[in-house]
N, C-alpha and C positions, 0 to 999 in steps of 0.2 A: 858336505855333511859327513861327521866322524859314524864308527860306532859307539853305541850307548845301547842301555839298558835303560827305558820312561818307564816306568809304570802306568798305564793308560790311563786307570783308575783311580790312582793317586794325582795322577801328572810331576812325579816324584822322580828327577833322575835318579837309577842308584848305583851306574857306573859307566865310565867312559870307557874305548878300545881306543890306542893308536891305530893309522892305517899303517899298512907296512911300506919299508921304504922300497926301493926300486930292486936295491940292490937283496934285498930279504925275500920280494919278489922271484925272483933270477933263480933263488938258489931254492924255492918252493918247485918251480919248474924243473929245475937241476933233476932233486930228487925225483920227483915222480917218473920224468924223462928213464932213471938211473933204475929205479923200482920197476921201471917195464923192462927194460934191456936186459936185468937179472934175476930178479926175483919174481916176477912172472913167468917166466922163461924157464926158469926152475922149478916149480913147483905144477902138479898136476890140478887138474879141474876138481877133482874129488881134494884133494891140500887146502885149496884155495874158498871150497865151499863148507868143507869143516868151521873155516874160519869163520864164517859166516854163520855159522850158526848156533856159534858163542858171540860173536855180535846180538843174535835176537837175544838169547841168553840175558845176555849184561841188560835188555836194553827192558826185559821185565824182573830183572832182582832190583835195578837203581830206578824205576817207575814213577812213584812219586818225588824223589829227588827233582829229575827231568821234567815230569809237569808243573812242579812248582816253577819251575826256571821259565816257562813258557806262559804261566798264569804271568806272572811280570813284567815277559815281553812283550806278551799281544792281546793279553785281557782276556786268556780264551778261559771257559766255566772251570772249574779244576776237574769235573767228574768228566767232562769231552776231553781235559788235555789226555787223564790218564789213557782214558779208551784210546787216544790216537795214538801214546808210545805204545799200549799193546799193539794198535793194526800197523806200527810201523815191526814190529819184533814179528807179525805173525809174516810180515811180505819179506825179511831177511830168512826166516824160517822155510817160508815158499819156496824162493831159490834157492833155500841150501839143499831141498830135497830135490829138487826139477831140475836143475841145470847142466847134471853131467845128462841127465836124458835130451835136454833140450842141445847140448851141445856133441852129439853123438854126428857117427860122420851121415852123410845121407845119399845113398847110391841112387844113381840115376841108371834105368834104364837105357839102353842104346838102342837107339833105331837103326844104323848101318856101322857097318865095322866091328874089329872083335877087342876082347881086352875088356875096359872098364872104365865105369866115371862115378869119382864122386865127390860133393860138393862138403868140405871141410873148415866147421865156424874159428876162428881166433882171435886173438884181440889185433885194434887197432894202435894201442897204444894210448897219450894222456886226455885224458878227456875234462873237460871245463863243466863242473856245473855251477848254474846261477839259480839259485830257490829262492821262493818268496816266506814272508813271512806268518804267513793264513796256516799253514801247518808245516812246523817247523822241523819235524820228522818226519809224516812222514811222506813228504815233497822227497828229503831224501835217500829212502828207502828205497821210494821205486827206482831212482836213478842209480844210488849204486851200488845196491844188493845183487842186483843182475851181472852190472859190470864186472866189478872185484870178481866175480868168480869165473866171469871170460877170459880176464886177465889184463884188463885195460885197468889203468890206474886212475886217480882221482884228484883234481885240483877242486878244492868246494867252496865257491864265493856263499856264502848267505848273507838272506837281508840284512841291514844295517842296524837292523833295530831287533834283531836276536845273535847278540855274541858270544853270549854266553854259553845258549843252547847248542848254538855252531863248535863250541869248543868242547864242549862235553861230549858233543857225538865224534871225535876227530877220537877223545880220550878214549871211547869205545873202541874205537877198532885200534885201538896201540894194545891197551889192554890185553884184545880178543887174539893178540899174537899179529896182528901185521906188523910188516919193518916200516920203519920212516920212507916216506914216500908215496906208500901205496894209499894211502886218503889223507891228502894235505889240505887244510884248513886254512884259505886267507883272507885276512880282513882286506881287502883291494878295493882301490879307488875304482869310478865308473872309468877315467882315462888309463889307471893300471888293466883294466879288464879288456879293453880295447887294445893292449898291447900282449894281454895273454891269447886273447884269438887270435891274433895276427901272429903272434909264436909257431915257426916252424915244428918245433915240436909238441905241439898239442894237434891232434886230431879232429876234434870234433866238440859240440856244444851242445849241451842241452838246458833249457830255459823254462821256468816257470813264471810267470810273472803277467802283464798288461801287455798290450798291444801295442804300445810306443815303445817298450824296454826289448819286444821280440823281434818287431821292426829294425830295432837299432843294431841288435844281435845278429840277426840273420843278412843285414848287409856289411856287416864286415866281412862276415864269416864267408858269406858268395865272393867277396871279395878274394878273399884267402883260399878258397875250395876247398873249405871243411863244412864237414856233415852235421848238419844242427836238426833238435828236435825240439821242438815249442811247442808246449800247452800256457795257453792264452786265458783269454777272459771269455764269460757267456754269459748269456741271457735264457738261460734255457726257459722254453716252456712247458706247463702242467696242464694238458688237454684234458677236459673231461666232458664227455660226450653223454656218459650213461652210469651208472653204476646201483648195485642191489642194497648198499648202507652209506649215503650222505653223510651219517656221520664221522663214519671211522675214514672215506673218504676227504673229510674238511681236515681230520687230524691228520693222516697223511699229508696232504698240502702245508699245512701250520710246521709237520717237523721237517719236511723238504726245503723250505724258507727259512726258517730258524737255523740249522745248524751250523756250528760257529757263529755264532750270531748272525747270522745273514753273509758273512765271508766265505763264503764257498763259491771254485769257479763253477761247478757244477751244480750248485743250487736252484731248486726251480725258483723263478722269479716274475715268470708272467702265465697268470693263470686265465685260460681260455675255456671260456665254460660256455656251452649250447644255453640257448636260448630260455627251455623250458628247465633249466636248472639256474641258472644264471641269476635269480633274485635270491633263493633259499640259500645257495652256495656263498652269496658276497655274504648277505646276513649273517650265518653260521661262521664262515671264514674269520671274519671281522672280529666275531663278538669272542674266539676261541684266540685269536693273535691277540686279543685287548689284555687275557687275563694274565698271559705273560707280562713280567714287569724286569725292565733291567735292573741286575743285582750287584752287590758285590762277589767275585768270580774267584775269590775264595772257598766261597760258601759251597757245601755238598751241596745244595738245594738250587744253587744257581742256574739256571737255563738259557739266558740271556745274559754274557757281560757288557762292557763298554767294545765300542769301537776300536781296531788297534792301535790308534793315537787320537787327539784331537781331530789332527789336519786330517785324517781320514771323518770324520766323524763333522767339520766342517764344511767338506766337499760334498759332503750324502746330501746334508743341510740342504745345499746348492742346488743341488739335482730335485730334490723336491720342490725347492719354493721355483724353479723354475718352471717345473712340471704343470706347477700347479697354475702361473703366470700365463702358459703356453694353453689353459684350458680343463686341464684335469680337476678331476673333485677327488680332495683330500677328505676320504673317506674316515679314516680314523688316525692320531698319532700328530709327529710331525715334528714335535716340540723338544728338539736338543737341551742337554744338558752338561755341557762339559763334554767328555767323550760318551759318554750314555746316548746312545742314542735308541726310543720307543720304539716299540712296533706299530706301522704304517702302510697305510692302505690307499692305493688310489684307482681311481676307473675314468670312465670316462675318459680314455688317453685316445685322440683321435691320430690317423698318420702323420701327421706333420706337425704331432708333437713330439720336440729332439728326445722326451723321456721313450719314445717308442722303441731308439735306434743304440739306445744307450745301457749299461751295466751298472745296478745298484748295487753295489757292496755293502751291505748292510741291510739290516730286519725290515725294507720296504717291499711290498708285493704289487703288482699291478693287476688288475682284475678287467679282462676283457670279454666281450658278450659276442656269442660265436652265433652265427644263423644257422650253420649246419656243416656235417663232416666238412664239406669242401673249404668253405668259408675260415672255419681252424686251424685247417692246414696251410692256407693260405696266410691267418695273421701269425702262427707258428713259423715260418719259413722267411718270412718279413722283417729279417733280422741281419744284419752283417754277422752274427755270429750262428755258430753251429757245434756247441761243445755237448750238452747231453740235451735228453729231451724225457718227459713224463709224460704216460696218454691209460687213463681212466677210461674201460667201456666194457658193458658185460659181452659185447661181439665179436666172437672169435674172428668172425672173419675180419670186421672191422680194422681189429686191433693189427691184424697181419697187415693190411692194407695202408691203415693210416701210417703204419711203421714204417712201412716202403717208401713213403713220402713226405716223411719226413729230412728236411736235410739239417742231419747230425750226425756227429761220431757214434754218439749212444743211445737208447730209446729203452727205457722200463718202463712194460708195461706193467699198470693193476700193483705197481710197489713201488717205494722209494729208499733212500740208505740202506741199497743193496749192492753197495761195490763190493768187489770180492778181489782177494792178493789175486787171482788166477782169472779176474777177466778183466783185457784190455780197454784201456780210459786212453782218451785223447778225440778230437774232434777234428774239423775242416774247417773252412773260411776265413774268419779274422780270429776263430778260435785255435787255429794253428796246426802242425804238422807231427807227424810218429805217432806213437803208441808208446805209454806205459803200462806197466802189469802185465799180469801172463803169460804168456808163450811170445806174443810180438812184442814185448815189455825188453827181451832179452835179445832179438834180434835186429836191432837197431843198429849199434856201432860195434858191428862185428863184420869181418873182412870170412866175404862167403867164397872160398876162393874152389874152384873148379880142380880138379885133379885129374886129369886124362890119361890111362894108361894104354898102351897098345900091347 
């Protein structure tokens, strides 16, 4: 498969990319390899973060340009695409202000001996990203706002099915003053990517994507002994145990499941509701996802588009009527339309239904009835994955408690659609390795090297 440009919504190709040859490849690597040796190596942490912060710049004067380009590739609403090149411009912005602090030296006390120590961040050198297509900025932002200003350079595969978007953000940072090399943009095959990790001179990897594409990634990469960071897929869940308004409660739930139409890895996706909530909550839940209708994702008013292709959108298909084969009552929805796919509702998902173990990418929720604290955390935890987690309760102490035992990267409580540029995303289990964002966002592929002086 080439790149292109579908329109989901259409099903309208409206342009193809060559993949690059091998030899076009080579000299992608060239540069970057050539952009660290020199022009990283030249330029200060404060130069380099300047630069960065006419990256956010560009990246809220051409705003709608950019969304528009993104409504085309992946069907996202246009009023979410905008918001996302803002929260990609506000995370380039973050690091331009935080990173000479964050990359300051850091003395170490000594326990015997005289003299001094201290531990000094720098780049590694070229670094591989692979991003997905579910947000197309800003996947990468977090990756390499940070980096570019440690000094490590930048090879950027993107999804197959945003070329466009991938080439516009490449034209950003030429713009914003980098030299050729420092964020190199390539269209590359999965078999060229396989030869870019295995590349003595790339360092390290980081991956956005599914659990087969991370798998794939991370054993090459062990194979090679570069450093890879993976954010995966999840199944998060939205515990609710207790709460003082059900309803702003149900709405919470409905825009933690909706956004990006249900394409989020961190979308809550399986709601665990105690017992003595658990009939009002599916009711309410149901009847507030119903009045959502998918639109066309041009429209301001749009809240739901299509799915980011068909084949995604007949895979979800899949997963439901399976669900529903394996025992689940299809609560509300179901009913595909081309890439449109309803908003949907299922319960009754007992264990050894495969939808229990599985990741719905798209506007399905699942709805499970909790007997009590223990019993939620228990069907919460019941998951191969571990990327964020939601927990509803007016109990202080609960909330501390259930947090604790929860196994996720992430846990908000009592809110939802509260990432922030400065706190760390990333998760554990099948949902994968590192951290982006924040302060650990930034110390990932940097060489912490030790300084001992006597």
């Amino acid at each position: 498969m080439g790149y292109a440009v579908t329109n989901p919504a259409t099903g309208e190709t409206v342009k193809t990319y060559d993949t690059l040859t091998d030899t076009e490849l080579d000299a992608a690597i060239t540069a970057a390899d050539e952009a660290h040796r020199t022009w990283s190596k030249e330029t200060t942490v404060e130069e380099r973060a300047a630069l960065v912060r006419r990256v956010s710049e560009l990246h809220n004067e051409r705003r709608q340009e950019l969304a528009e380009l993104i409504v085309r590739e992946m069907g996202k609403p246009i009023e979410q695409a905008l918001g996302e090149v803002e929260f990609a411009a506000a995370i380039y912005g973050y690091y331009a202000d935080n990173s000479p602090e964050f990359l300051k030296d850091e003395p170490i006390k000594l326990l015997a001996g005289e003299g001094s120590a201290v531990v000094r961040r720098s780049s590694l050198g070229v670094l591989l990203g692979i991003m997905p297509w579910n947000f197309p900025y800003y996947q990468v932002a977090r990756f390499a706002g940070p980096n570019v200003i440690i000094g490590n350079t930048i090879l950027l595969k993107h999804a197959q099915q945003c070329p466009e978007s991938a080439a516009a953000q490449q034209q950003i940072f030429l713009d914003a003053g980098f030299p050729a090399g420092a964020y190199v943009n390539i269209y590359a095959s999965h078999d060229q990517i396989d030869q870019v990790i295995a590349d003595r001179r790339v360092q390290g990897v980081s991956l956005t994507g599914s659990e087969r594409a991370g798998a794939a990634v991370a054993e090459i990469a062990g194979r090679h002994l570069k450093k890879v960071v993976l954010e995966l897929g999840g199944a998060d869940p939205f515990i609710l145990l207790s709460t003082d308004d059900l309803d702003a409660t149900v709405q919470n739930a409905v825009d933690a499941r909706l956004d990006n139409s249900g394409q989020s890895c961190n979308g809550a996706k399986r709601f665990i509701v105690a017992a003595d909530l658990y009939e009002p909550f599916l009711e309410k839940f149901t009847a507030k996802l119903a009045e959502v209708q998918a639109t066309d994702p041009t429209s301001a008013d749009s809240a739901l588009g299509p799915l980011s292709s068909l084949k995604a959108a007949e895979g979800l298909d899949e997963q439901v009527k399976r669900a529903v084969e394996h025992g689940a009552t299809l609560v509300h929805g179901g009913t595909r339309d081309g890439a449109f796919f309803p908003t949907t509702v299922l319960a009754d998902i007992a264990p050894e239904n495969p939808a229990s173990q599985e990741e719905f990418f798209g506007p399905v929720a699942q709805v499970y009835r909790a007997k009590d604290e223990a019993d939620a955390v228990r069907i919460a935890n019941d998951t191969p994955f571990g990327l964020g987690s939601y927990l509803y309760t007016t109990d202080r102490e609960q909330a501390s408690r259930v947090a604790d035992s929860i196994e996720a990267g992430m846990v908000y409580v009592n809110c939802v659609l509260a990432d922030g540029v400065e706190l760390p995303f990333g998760g554990i289990k099948n949902s994968g390795t590192g951290r982006e964002l924040g302060r650990l966002g930034a110390d990932e592929f940097v060489n912490k090297k030790l300084i001992r002086i006597g």
